[in-house]
ROSEVEX-965950 format. One line per 3 residues: number of its first residue (from 1); their letters; for each residue x, y, z of N, C-alpha, C. Coordinates in Angstrom, 1 decimal. Layout:
NUM	A	X,Y,Z,X,Y,Z,X,Y,Z | ...
END
This chain:
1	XXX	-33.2,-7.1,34.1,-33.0,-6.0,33.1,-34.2,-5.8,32.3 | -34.6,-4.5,32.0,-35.9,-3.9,31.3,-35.2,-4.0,29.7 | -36.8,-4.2,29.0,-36.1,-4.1,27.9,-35.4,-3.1,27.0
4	XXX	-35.5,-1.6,27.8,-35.2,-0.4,27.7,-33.5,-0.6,27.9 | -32.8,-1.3,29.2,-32.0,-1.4,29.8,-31.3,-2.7,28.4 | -31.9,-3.7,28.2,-31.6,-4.4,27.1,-31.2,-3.9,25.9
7	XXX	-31.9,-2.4,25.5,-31.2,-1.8,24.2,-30.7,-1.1,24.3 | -30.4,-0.2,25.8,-29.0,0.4,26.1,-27.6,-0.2,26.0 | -27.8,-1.3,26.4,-26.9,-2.3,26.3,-26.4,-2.5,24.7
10	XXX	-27.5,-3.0,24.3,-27.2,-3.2,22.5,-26.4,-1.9,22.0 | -27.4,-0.3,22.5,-26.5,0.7,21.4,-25.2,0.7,21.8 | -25.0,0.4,23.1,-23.7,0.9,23.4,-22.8,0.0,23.4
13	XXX	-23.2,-1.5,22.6,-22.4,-2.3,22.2,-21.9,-1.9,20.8 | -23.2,-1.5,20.0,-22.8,-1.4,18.7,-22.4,0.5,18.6 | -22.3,0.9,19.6,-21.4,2.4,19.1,-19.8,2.0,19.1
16	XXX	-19.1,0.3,20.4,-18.0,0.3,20.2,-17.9,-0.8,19.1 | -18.9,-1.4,18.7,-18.3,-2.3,17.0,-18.5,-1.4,15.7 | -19.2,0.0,16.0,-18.7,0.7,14.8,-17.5,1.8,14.8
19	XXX	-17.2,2.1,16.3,-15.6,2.8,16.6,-14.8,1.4,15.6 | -14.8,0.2,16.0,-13.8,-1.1,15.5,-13.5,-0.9,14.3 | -14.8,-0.6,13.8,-15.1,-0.8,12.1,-14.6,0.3,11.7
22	XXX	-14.9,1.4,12.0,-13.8,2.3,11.3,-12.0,2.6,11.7 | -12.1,2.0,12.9,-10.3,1.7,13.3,-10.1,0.8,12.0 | -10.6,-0.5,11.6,-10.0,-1.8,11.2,-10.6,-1.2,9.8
25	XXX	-10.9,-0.2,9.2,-11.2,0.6,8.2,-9.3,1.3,7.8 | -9.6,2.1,8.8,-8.1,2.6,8.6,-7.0,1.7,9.0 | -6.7,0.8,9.6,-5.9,0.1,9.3,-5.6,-0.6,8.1
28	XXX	-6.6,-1.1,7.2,-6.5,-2.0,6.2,-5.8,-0.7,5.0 | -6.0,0.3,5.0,-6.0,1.4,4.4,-4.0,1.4,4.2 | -3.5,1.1,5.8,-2.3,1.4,5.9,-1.1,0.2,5.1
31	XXX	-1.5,-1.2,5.0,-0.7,-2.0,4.8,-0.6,-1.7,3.5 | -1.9,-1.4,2.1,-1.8,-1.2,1.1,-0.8,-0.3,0.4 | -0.9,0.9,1.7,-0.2,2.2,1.3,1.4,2.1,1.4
34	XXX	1.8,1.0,2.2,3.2,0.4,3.1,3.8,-0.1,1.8 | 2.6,-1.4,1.4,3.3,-1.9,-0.1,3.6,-1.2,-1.2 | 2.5,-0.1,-1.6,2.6,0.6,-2.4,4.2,1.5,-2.0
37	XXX	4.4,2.3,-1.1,5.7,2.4,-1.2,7.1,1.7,-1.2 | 7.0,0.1,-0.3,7.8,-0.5,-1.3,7.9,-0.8,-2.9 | 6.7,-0.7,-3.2,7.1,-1.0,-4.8,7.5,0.2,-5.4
40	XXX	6.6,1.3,-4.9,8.0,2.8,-5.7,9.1,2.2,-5.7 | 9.6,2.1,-4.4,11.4,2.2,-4.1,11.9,1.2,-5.4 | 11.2,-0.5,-4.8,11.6,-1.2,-5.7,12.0,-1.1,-7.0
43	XXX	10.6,-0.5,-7.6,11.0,-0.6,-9.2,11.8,0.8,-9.3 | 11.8,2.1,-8.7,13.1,2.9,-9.0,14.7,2.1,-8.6 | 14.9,1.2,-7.9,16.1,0.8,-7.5,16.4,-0.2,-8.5
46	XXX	15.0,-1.1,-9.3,15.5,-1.9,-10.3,15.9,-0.7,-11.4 | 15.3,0.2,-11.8,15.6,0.7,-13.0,17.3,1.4,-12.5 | 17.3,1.7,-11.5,18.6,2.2,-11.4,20.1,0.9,-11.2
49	XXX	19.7,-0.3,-10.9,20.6,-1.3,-11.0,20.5,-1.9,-12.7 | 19.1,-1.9,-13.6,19.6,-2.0,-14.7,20.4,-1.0,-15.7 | 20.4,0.2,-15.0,21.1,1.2,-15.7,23.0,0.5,-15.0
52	XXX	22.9,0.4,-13.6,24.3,0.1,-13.5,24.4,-1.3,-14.6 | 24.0,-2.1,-14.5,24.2,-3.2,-15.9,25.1,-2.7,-16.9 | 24.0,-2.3,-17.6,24.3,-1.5,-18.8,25.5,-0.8,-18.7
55	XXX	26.1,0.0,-17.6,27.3,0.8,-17.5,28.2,-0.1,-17.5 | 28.6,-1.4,-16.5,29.0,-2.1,-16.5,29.9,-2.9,-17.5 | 28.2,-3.4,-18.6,28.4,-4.3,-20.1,29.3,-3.1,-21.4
58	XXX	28.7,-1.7,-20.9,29.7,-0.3,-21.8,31.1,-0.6,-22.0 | 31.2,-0.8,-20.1,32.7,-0.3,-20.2,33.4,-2.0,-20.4 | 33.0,-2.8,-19.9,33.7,-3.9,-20.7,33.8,-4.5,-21.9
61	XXX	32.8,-3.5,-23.2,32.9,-3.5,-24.1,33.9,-2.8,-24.4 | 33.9,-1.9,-24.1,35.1,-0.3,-24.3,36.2,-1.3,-24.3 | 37.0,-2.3,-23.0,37.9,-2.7,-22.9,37.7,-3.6,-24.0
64	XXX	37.2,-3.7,-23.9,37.5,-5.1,-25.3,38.2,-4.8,-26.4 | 37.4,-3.7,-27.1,37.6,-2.7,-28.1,38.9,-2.5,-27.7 | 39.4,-2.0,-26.9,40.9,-1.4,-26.4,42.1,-2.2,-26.7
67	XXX	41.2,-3.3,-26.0,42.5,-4.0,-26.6,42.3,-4.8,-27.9 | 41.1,-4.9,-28.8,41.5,-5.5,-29.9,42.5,-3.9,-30.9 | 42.2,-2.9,-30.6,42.8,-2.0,-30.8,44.4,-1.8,-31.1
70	XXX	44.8,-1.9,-29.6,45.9,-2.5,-29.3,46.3,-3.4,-30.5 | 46.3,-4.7,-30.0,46.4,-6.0,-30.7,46.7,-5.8,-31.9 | 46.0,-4.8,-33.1,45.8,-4.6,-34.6,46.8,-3.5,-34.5
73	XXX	46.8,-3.0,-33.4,48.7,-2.0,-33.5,49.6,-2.0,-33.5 | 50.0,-2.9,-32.5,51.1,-3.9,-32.5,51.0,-4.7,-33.8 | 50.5,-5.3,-34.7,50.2,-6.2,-35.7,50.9,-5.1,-36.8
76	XXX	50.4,-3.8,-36.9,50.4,-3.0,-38.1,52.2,-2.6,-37.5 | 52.5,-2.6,-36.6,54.3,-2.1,-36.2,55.1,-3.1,-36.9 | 54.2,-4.5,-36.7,55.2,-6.1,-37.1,55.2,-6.2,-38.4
79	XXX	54.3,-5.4,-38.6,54.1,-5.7,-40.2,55.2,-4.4,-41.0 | 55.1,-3.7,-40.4,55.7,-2.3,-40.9,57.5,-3.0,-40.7 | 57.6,-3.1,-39.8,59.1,-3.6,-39.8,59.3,-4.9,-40.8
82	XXX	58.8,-5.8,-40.6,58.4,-6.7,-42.2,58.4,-5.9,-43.5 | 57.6,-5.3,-43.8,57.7,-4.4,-44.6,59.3,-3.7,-45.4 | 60.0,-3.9,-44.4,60.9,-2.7,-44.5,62.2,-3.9,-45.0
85	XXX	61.4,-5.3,-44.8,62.7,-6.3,-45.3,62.6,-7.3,-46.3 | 61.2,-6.7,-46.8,60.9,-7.7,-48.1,61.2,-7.0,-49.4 | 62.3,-7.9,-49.9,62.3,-7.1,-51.4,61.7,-7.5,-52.6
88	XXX	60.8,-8.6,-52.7,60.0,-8.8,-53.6,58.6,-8.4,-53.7 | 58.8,-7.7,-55.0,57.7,-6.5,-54.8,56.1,-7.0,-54.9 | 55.7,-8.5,-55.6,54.1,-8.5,-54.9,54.3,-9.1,-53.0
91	XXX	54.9,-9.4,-52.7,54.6,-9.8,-51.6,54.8,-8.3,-50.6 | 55.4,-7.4,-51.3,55.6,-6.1,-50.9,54.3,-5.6,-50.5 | 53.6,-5.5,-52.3,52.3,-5.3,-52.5,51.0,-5.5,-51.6
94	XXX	51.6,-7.0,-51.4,49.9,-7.7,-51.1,50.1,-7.4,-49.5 | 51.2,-7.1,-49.0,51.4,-7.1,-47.6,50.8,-5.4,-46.9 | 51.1,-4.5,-48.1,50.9,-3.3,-47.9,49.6,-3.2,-47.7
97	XXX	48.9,-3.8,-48.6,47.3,-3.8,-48.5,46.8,-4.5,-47.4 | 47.7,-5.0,-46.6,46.9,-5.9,-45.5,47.2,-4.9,-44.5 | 48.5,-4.2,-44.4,48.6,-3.1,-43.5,47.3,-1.9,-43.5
100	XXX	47.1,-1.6,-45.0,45.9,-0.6,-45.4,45.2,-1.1,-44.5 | 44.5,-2.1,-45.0,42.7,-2.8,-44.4,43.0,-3.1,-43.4 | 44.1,-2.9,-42.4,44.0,-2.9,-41.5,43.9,-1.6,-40.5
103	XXX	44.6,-0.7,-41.0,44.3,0.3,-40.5,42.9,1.1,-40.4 | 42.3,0.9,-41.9,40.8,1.1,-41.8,39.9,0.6,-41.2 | 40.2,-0.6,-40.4,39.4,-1.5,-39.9,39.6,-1.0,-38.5
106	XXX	40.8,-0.6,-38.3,40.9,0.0,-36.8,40.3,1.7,-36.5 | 40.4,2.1,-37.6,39.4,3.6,-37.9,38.0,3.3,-37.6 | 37.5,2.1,-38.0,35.9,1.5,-37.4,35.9,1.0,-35.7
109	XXX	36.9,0.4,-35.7,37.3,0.1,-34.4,37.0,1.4,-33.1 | 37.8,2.7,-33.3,38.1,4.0,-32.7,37.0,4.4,-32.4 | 36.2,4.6,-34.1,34.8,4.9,-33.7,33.4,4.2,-33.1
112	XXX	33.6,3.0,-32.7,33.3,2.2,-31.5,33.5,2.8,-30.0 | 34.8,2.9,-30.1,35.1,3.0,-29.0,34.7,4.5,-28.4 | 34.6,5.7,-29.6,34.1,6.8,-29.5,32.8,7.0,-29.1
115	XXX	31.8,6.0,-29.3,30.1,5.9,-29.6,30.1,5.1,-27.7 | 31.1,4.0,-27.2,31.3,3.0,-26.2,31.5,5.0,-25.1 | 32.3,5.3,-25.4,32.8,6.5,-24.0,31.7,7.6,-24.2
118	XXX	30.9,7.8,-25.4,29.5,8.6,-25.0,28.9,7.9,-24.7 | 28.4,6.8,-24.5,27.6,5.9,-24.0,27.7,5.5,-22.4 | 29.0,5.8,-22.5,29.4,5.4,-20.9,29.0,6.9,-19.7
121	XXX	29.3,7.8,-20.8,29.4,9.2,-20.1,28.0,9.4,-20.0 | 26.9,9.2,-21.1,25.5,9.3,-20.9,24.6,8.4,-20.0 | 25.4,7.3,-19.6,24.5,5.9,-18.5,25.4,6.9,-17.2
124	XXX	26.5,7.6,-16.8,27.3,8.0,-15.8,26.5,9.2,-15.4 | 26.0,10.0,-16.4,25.1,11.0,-16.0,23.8,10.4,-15.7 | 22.9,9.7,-16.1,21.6,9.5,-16.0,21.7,8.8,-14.5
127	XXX	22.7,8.1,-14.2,22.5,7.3,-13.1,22.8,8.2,-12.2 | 23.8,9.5,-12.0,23.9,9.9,-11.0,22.6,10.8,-10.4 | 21.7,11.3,-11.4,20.9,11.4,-11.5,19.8,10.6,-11.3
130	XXX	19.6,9.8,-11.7,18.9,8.5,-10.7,19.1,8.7,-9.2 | 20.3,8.7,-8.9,20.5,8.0,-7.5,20.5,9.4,-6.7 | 20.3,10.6,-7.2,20.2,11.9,-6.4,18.5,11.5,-5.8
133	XXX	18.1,11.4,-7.4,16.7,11.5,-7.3,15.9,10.4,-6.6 | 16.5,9.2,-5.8,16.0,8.0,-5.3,16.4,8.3,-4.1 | 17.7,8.8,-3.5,17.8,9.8,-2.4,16.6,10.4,-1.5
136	XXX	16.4,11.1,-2.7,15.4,12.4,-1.8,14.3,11.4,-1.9 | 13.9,10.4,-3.0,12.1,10.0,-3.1,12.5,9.0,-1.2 | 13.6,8.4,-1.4,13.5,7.5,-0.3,13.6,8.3,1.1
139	XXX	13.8,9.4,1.1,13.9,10.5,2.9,12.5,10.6,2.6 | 11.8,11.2,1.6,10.0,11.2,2.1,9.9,10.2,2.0 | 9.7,9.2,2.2,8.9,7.9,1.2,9.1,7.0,3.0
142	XXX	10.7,7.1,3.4,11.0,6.4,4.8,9.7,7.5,5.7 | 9.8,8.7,5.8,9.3,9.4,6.6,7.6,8.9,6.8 | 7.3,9.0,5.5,5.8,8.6,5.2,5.2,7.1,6.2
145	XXX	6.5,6.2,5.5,6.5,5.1,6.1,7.0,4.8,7.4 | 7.4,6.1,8.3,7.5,5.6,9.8,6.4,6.1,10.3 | 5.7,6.8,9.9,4.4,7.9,10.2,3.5,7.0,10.0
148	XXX	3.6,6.1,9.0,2.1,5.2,9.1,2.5,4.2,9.8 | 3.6,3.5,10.2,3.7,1.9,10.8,3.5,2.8,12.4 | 3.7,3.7,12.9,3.0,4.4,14.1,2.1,4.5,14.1
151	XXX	1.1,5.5,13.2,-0.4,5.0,13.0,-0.7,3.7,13.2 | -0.6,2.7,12.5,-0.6,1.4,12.7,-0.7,1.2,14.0 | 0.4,1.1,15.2,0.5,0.4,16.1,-0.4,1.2,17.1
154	XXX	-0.5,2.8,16.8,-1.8,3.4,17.5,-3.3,2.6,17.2 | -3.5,2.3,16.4,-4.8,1.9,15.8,-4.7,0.3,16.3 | -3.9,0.1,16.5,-4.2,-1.5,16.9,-4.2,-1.2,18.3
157	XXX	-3.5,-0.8,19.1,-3.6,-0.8,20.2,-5.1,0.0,20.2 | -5.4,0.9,19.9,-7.4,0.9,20.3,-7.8,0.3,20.4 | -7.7,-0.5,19.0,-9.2,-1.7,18.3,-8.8,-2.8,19.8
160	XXX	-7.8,-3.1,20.4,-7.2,-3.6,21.5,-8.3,-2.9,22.8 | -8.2,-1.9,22.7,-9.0,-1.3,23.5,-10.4,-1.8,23.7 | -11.0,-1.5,22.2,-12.4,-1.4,21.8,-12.7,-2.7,22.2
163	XXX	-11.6,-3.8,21.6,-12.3,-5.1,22.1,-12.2,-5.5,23.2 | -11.6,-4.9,24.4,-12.5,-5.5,25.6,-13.4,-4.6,26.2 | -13.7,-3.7,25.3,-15.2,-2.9,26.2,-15.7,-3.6,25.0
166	XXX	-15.8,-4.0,23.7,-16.7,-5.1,23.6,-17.6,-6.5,24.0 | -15.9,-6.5,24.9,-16.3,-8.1,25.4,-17.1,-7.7,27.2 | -16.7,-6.5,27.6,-17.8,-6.3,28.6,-19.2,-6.1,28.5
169	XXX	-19.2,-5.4,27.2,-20.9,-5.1,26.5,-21.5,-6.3,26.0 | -21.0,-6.9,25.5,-21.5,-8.7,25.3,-22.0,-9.3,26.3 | -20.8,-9.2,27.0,-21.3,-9.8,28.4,-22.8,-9.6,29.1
172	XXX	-22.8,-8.0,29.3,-23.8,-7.1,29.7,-25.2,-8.0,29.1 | -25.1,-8.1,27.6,-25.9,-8.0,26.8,-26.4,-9.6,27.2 | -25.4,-10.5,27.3,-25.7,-12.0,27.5,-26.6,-12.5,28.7
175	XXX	-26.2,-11.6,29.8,-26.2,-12.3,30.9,-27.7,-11.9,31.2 | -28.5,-10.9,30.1,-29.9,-10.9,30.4,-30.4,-11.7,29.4 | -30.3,-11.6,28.0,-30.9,-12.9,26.9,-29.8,-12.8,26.0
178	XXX	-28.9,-13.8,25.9,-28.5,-14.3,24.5,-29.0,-14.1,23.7 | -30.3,-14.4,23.5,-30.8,-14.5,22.0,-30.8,-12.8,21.5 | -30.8,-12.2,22.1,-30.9,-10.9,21.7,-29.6,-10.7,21.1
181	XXX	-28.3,-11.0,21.6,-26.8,-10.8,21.5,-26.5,-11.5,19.7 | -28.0,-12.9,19.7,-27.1,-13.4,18.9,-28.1,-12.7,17.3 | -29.0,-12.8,18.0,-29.8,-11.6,16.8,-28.6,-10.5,16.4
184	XXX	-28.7,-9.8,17.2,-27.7,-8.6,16.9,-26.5,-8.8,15.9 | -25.9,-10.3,16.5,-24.5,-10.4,15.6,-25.2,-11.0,14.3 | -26.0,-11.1,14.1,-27.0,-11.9,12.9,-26.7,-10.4,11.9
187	XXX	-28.0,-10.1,12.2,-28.7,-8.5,12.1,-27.3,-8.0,11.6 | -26.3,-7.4,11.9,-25.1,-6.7,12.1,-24.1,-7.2,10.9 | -24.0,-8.5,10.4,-23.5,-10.0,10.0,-24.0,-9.4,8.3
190	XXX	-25.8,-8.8,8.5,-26.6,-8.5,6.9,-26.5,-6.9,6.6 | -26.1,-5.8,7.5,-27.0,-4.9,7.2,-25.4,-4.1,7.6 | -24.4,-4.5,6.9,-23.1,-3.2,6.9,-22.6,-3.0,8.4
193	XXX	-22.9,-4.2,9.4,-22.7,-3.7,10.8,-23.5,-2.8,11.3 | -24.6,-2.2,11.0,-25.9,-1.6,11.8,-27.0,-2.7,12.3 | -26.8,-3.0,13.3,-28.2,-3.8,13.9,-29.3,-3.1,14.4
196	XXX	-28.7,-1.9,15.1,-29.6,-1.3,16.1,-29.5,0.3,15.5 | -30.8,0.4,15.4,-31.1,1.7,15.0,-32.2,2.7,15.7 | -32.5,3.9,15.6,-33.2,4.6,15.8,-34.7,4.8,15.1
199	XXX	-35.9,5.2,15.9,-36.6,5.3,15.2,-37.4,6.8,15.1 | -38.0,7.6,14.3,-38.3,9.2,14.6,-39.7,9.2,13.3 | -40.3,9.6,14.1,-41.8,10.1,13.3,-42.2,8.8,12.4
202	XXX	-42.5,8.0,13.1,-42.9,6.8,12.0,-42.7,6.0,11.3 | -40.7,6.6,11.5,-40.0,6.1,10.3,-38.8,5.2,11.0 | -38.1,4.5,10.2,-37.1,4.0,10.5,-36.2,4.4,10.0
205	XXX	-34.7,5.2,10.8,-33.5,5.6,10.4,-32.7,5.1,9.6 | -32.8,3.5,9.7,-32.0,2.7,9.3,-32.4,2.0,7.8 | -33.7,2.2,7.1,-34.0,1.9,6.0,-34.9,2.9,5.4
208	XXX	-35.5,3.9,6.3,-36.2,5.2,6.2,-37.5,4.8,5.4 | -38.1,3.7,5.9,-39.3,3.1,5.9,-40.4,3.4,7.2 | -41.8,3.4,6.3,-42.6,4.2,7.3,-42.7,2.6,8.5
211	XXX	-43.0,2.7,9.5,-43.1,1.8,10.7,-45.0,2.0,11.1 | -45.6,0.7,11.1,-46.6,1.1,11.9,-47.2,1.6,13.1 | -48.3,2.4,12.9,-48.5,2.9,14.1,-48.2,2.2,15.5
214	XXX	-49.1,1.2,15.7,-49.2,0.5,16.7,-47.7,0.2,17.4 | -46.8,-0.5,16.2,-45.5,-1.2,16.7,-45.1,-0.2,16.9 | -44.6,1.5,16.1,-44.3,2.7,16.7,-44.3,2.8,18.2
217	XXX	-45.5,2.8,18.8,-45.8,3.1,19.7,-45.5,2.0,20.4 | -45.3,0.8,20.7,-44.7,-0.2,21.3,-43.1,0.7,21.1 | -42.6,0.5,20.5,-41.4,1.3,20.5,-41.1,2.5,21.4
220	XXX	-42.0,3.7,21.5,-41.6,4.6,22.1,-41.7,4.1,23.3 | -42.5,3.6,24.0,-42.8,3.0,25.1,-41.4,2.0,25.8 | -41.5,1.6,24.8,-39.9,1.2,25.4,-40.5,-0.5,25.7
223	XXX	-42.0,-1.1,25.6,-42.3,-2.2,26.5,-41.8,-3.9,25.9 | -41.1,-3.8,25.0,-40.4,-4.9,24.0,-39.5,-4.5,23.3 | -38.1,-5.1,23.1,-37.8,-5.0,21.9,-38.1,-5.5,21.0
226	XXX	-38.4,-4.6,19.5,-39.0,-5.2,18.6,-37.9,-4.8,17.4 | -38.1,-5.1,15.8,-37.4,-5.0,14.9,-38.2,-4.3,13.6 | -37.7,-3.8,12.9,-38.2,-2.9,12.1,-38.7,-4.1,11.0
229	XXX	-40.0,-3.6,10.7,-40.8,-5.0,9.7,-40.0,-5.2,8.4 | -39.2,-3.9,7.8,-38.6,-4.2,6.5,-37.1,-3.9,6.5 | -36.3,-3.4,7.5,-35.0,-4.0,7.4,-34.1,-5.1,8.4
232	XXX	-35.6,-5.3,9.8,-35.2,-6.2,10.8,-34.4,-5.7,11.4 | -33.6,-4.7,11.1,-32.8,-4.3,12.4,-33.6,-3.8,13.5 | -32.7,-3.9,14.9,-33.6,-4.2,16.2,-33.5,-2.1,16.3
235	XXX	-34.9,-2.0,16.5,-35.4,-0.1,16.5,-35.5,-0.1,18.1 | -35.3,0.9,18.0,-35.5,2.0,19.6,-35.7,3.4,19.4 | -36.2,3.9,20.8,-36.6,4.9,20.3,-35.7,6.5,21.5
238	XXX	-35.0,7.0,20.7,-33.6,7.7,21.3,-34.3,8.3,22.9 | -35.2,8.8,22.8,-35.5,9.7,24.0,-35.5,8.8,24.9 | -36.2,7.3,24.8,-36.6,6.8,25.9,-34.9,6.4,26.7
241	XXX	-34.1,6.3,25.7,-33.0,5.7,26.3,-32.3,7.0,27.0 | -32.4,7.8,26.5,-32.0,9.1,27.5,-32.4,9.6,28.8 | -34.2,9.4,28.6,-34.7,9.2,30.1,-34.2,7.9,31.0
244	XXX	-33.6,6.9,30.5,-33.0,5.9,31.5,-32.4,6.4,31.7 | -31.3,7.5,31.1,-29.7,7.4,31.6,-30.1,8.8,32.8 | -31.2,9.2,32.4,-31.5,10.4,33.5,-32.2,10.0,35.1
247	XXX	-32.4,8.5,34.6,-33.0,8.3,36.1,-31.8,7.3,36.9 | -30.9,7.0,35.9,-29.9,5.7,36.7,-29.1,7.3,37.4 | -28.8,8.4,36.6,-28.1,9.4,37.5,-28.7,9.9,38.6
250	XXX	-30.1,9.9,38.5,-30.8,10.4,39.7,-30.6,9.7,40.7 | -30.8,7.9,40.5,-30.7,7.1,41.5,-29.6,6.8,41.9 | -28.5,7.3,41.1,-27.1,6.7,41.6,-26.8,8.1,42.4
253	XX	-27.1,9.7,42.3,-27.2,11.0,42.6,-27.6,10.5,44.5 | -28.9,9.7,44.8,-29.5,9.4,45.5,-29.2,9.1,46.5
END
């Protein structure tokens, strides 16, 4: 293999490790966005289970009230019929007053219980309200999330793809010099996944530094692979690789 043939090899390794890179780009993209909508749901379904709480601890407050209510009514009946059989007038007295302060105390009581059934009626609205509204969030939210876990399994199955035309282009690349293969994953390893670059008027694409004449021209020539003096990635020069691809069709045309 020519060394022309050598860096055909390389681009067309590294045009399918940067398809990879941008697959394994958007995948990483999707798990974040997966969590992120479980945690919507989550924390709307906790605020909506600590609103049921709260409804919950209302109304078994309410009962309570209810029946200490109760309790102090029946009390105020017992006492009333007591009342009705005592004829000594302070025990009359002091008994009446305990019927009073008790009925006032159950006037505080009522209005408990009044403040307990707006409270109950206001956590009964907000939650049904919640739960309309966690409804609809969870129909987009599932939809979003069946839409990406398919993206997902499309994108893996590529990068699935990509990696065994990687592992044939490796191959390719090995079975003339390793050391070139392993420069490459070097090179590739420092520079964002670009090893192999182009080179045009002097310059290098890949750090847009001028290149010297001489090695330029080694370059267009195609008669070595060489590496660019200031960012080391391995340079080529695009036309020459296009006239290979024009003579392997002529010869294979042949």
């Amino acid at each position: 293999m020519t060394p022309l043939q050598t860096l055909k090899a390389l681009v067309s390794l590294q045009e399918i490790d940067v398809r990879i890179h941008e697959l394994e780009k958007d995948c990483q993209q999707i798990p974040s966005r997966l969590a992120e909508i479980e945690a919507i749901l989550g924390s709307r379904n906790q605020e909506l289970a600590g609103e049921r709480n709260q409804l919950d601890e209302a109304e078994m407050a309410r009962r309570l009230l209810d029946g200490d209510l109760k309790a102090e009514k029946e009390k105020i009946k017992k006492w009333d019929v007591r009342l009705s059989e005592i004829r000594g007038n302070r025990d009359y007295q002091a008994l009446s007053r305990e019927i009073e302060a008790t009925r006032k105390a159950n006037l505080g009581i009522e209005d408990e219980i009044l403040k307990k059934m707006q409270e109950i009626e206001d956590l009964k609205t907000s939650i049904s309200q919640k739960e309309e509204d966690l409804a609809e969030l969870d129909g987009g939210l599932s939809v979003e999330r069946s839409e990406l876990e398919e993206k997902l399994r499309s994108i893996n199955d590529k990068i699935a793809g990509e990696d065994r035309l990687r592992t044939k282009a490796k191959k390719a690349v090995e079975a003339v010099d390793g050391r070139w293969l392993r420069q490459y994953d070097t090179i590739r390893t420092r520079r964002d996944g670009v090893a192999v670059v182009a080179v045009l008027d002097e310059h290098c694409l890949g750090c847009h530094m001028g290149i010297p004449p001489q090695l330029y021209n080694i370059v267009l020539r195609g008669e070595r692979i060489e590496t660019c003096p200031h960012c080391h990635r391995i340079v080529y020069y695009k036309q020459s690789l296009d006239v290979l691809d024009e003579d392997f069709l002529q010869a294979d045309n042949g």
